[in-house]
C-alpha positions, 0 to 999 in steps of 0.5 A: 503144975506137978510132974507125974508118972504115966504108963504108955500103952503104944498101939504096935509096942509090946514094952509098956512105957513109965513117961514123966509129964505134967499134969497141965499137958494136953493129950497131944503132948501126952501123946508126943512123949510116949511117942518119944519112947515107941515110934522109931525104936519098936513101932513104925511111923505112920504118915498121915496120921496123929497119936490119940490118947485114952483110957484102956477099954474106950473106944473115945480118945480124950479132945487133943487139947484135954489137959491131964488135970482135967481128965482125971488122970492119976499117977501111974495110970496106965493109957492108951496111945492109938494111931488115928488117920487124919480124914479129909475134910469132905469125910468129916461132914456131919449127918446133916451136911451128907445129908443134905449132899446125898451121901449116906 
């Protein structure tokens, strides 16, 4: 456990933010913090969605519960925190269940 300094890259802010966390929180925690600095203050809350957190230039966000030890996260490494829309169960059925369903 060891405090580190992260930059936040909030989709919707134009300031970068430094965030201290430590280096066992998962992402959604990561995400909480930058948050703290962005939603409310510069950027709108979004209902109905969650804050994901990734690398700038992927596409994939890390798992929510990825701890920043295990990322590879390094200090001062600057991440992106994107609005992500929580889907409805029936819209996260795999290929083979919509499949099975008839749905493409």
């Amino acid at each position: 456990m060891a405090l580190m300094p992260l930059i936040s890259n909030f989709e919707g802010d134009f300031v970068l933010q430094l965030i201290p966390v430590d280096s066992e929180s998962t992402m959604d925690e990561v995400a909480q913090a930058a948050a703290h600095h962005s939603v409310g203050r510069r950027v709108k809350a979004r209902p109905g969605h969650v804050i994901r957190v990734r690398r700038p230039g992927s596409n994939e966000p890390f798992p929510r519960t990825m701890r920043v030890s295990e990322a590879g996260i390094k200090p001062m490494e600057s991440l992106e925190c994107i609005w992500e829309s929580r889907a409805p169960l029936a819209a996260v059925a795999s290929p083979a269940q919509r499949a099975g369903s008839g749905e493409e």
